[in-house]
N, C-alpha and C positions, 0 to 999 in steps of 0.2 A: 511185844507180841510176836510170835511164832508163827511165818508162813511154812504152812506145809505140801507138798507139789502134790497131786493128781494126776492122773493121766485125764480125769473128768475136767476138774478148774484149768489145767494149761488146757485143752481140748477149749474150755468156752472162752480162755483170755486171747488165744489167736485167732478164733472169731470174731470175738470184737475187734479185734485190732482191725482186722482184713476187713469187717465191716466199715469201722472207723474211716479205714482208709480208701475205701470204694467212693461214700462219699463223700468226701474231700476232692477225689479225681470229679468226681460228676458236678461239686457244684462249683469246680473250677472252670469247667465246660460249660454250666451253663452261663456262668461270666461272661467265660468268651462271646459266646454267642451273643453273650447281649453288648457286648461291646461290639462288634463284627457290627450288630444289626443298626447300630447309632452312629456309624464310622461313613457318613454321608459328607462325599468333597461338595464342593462351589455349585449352586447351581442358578444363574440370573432368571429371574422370573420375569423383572419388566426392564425394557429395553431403553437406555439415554435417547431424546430426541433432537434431532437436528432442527438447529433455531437460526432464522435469520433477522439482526437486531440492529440499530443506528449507535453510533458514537456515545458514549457517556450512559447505556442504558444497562441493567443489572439483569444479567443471564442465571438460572438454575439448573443445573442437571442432574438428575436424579436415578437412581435406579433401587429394585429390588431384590434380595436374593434368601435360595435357600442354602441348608446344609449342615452340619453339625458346628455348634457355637466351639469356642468362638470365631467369628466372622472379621478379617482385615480388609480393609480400602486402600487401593493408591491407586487415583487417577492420571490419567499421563495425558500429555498436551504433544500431540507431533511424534510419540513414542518417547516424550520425556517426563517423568515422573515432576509433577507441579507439588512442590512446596507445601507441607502438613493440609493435604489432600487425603485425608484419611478418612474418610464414614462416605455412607453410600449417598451424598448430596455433594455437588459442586457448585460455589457459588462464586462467579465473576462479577463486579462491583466496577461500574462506571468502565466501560470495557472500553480498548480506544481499537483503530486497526492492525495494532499487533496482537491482540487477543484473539483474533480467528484463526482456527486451524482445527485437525482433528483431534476429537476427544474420546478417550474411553477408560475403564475402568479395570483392574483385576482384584477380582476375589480371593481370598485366600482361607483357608485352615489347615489342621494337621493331614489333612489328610487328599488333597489337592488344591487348586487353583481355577478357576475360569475368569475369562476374557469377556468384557461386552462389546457389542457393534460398537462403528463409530459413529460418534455426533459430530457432525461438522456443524463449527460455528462462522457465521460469514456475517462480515460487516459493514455497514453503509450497501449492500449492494446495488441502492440506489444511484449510487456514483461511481458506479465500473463508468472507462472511459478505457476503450483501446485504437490506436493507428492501426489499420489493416494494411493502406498503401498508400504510398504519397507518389500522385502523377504531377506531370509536368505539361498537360494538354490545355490547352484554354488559358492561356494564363495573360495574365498582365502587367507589365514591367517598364520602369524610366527611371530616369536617371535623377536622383532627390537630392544633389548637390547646391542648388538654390535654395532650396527651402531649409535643409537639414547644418548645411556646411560640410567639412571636412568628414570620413566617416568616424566613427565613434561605436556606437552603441546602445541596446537597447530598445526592447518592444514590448508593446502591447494593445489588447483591442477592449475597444466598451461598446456598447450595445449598436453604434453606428459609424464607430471612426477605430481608425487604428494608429498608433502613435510609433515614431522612431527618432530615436535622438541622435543624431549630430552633434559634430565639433561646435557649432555655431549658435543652436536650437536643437528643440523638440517639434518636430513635425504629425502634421495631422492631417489625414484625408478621409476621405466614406470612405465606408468599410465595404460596400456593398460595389463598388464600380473604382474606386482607388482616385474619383475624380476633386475638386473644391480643397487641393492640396491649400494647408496655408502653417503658418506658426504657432506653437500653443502659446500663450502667456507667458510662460516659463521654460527652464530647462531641466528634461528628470532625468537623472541618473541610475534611479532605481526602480524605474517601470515591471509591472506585473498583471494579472489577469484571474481572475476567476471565471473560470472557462465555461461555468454552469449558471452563473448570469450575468456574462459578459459584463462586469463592470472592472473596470482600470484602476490600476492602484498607482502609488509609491512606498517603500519602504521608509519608517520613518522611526526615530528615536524621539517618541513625545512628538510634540508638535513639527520638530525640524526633519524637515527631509533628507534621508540618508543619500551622500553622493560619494563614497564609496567607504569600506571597510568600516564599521563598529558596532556599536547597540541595537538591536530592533529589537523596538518595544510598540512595534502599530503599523498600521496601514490603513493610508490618507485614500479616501476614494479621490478621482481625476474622473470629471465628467465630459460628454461628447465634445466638446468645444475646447478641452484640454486645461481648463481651470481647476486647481485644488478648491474640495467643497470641505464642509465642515463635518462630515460622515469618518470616523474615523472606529476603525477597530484595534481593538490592545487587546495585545496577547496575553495567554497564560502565561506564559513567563520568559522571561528576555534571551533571545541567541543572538551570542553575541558571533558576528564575524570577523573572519583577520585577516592580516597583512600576509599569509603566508602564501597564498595561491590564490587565482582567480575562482571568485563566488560563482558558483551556479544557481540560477535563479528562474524555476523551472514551475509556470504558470500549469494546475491541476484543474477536474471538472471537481469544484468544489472543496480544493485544497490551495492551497501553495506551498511547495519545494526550494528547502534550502539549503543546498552544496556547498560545504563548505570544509578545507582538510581532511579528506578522506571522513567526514561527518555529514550527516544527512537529516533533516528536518522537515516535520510533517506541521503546517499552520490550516487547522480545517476551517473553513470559512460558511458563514460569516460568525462563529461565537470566536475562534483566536485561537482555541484549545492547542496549543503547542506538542508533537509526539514527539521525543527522540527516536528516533528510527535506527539508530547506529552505526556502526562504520559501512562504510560503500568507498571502493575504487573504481573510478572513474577512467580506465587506462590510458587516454589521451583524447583528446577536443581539440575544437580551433578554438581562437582568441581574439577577442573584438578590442578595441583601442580603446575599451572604457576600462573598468573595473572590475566587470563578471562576465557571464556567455548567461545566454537565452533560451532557453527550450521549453519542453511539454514534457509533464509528470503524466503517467498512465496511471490506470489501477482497475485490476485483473484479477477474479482469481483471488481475491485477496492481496494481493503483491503490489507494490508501487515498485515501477520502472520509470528512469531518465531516458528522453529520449534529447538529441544535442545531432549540431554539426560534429560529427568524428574527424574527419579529414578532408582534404581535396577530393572529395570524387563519393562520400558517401555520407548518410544520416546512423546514426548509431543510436543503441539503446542498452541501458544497463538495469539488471535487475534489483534492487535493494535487498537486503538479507544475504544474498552471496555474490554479490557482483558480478552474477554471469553476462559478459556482454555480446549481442548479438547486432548485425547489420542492417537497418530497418529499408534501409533505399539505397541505390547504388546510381551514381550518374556519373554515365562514359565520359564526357566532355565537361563534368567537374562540378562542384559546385563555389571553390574559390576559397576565400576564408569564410564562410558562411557562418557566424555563430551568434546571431539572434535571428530566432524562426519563433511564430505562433502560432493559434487554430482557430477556427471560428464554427462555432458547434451549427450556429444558428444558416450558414451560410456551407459548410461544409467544402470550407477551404483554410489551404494554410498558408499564412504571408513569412516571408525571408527575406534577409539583404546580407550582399556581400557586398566585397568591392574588388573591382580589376573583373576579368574575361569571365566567363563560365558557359552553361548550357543555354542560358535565356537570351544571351546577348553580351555585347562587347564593352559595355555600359560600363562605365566605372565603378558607380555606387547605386544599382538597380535594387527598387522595392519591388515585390512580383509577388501576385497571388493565382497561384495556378492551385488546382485539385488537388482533392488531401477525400483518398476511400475512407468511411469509418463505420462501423457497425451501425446498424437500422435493426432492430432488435426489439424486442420488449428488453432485455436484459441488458439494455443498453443505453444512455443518453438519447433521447431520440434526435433525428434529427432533421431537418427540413429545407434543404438546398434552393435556390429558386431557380436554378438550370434542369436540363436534362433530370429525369428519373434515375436511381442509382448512382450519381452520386459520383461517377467516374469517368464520364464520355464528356468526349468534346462537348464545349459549350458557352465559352465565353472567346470575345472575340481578340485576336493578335495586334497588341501595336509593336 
């Protein structure tokens, strides 16, 4: 077939064309446009809530969001992305004390991102336990070479007496006046405390009482009058301690703390639930003649901190999680080798022994319970002194 040109047919073929192509531009445009109008970033509609929950219980967090699909998850714990954390629900399952901290979420798609508030999650808050100040006024103090022997090592308090072992014995007296000193039946090496209902332990592998360095797998309750009873809790699972350094053995409100090689362990009482807590440096302590050193685990904030004799002349505290260590109490005239101290929530005091000279007396091997300030709080252990109000003024008498 034979095309033949026009000046008419070319006249209506570049019309069409130029039509053609007119709209092509426009419904290119209006593409755009409707893509423009569907190109909506991240927007959180409902906000994570801040929960506060007990040991072993299963947290949710949840949020909602708008914006153009598809929509990404990754929640962050502390500002660090938590592990196939992906969709707009977080679920923590049997959560222990290293599960609290801040939580939140970022949104994402092509075409931005948003951030949600944070949830803090806090745990056990029922058993925050912090030292404010440790005084020295009212106190009470003699010299426990008779009853105890040699010094040694080792304390703790139960609901009426408080125990310290010696070369010789384990020694006992009220706890409320430090009077009716006598010997326990036995000799413990591995003394300890749950601070939240004053009752006294031993550290024990099965039935046998640990007397220094190996297995715990329990703790034997030790009742007022210093006899092992048949109450025994078994832990979640066995930490073992060693021969490399001395144990620390650091009675909590409702825990107990175990230092051991730059390692640290959380025993929540009374179920045993074992935490590993992780590495803690402990920069220096004093040293008792037994096998470990003595102190009071805190917990704050979420944080468990060691609190210990640091040196001649002061009480030290370390934080767990970064080992920042700070100076809890400072005493001019010393406090000796001091490295078993305890607390008594119910009494709001705290008992020590060292041995040779110090601030309390010249005393060889002095027990002393002078004032221990602690928080009176709703958000706190409560607690209920039977001296003076507050908890910090003279009030007990000088021998």
């Amino acid at each position: 077939m034979r095309f033949v040109w026009s000046k008419f047919t070319g006249a209506r073929r570049i019309h069409s064309i130029i039509r053609l192509g007119l709209l092509c531009i426009v419904g290119w445009a209006m593409a755009a446009l409707t893509a423009h109008a569907d190109a909506d970033p991240p927007q959180i509609t409902l906000q994570p809530v801040s929960q506060s929950v007990t040991s072993g219980s299963t947290v949710v967090l949840s949020i909602s969001a708008a914006g153009t699909p598809p929509l990404s998850y990754q929640w962050l714990d502390n500002g660090t992305n938590v592990p196939n954390a992906i969709s707009n629900n977080l679920t923590l399952k049997s959560v222990t004390i290293l599960s609290g901290g801040s939580y939140q979420v970022v949104v994402s798609n092509p075409f931005g991102n948003a951030t949600s508030e944070v949830a803090r999650i806090s745990i056990d808050e029922n058993l925050t336990f912090r030292v404010l100040a440790l005084r020295t006024n009212g106190f009470v103090a003699f010299e426990v070479g008779s009853i105890t022997g040699d010094d040694r090592g080792g304390m703790a308090i139960s609901s009426n007496s408080v125990f310290l072992t010696g070369d010789s014995a384990t020694g006992r007296w009220r706890k409320q006046d430090l009077t009716s000193g006598a010997r326990a039946p036995q000799q413990y090496n591995a003394l300890t405390s749950d601070l939240q209902t004053e009752k006294a332990y031993s550290l024990a592998n099965g039935n046998a009482l640990l007397n220094g360095p190996g297995p715990v797998t329990a703790l034997i309750e030790i009742n007022d009058s210093g006899t092992l009873t048949a109450s025994r809790i078994d832990l979640s699972q066995t930490i073992s301690l060693s021969f490399n350094e001395p144990v620390g053995i650091f009675a909590g409100y409702g825990r107990v703390v175990l230092h051991d090689s730059g390692h640290a362990y959380n025993i929540a009482m009374p179920s045993g639930l074992v935490t590993d807590l992780g590495p803690v440096t402990i920069p220096y302590h004093n040293y008792s003649e037994n096998w470990a050193f003595w102190g009071v685990a805190e917990y704050f904030h979420g944080q468990i901190s060691l609190v210990y004799g640091r040196d001649y002349t002061s009480i030290g505290r370390t934080r767990i999680g970064d080992s920042f260590t700070s100076t809890l109490a400072s005493f001019s005239l010393g406090i000796s080798d001091l490295a078993s101290f305890t607390f008594s929530p119910s009494l709001s005091r705290w008992f020590f022994h060292y041995e040779g000279g110090a601030f309390l007396a010249p005393a060889m091997r002095p027990l002393a319970q002078p004032k221990l300030c602690s928080p009176r709080t709703t958000h706190f252990p409560r607690l209920s002194p039977t001296r003076r109000a507050g908890g910090c003024t003279p009030a007990h008498r000088q021998h």
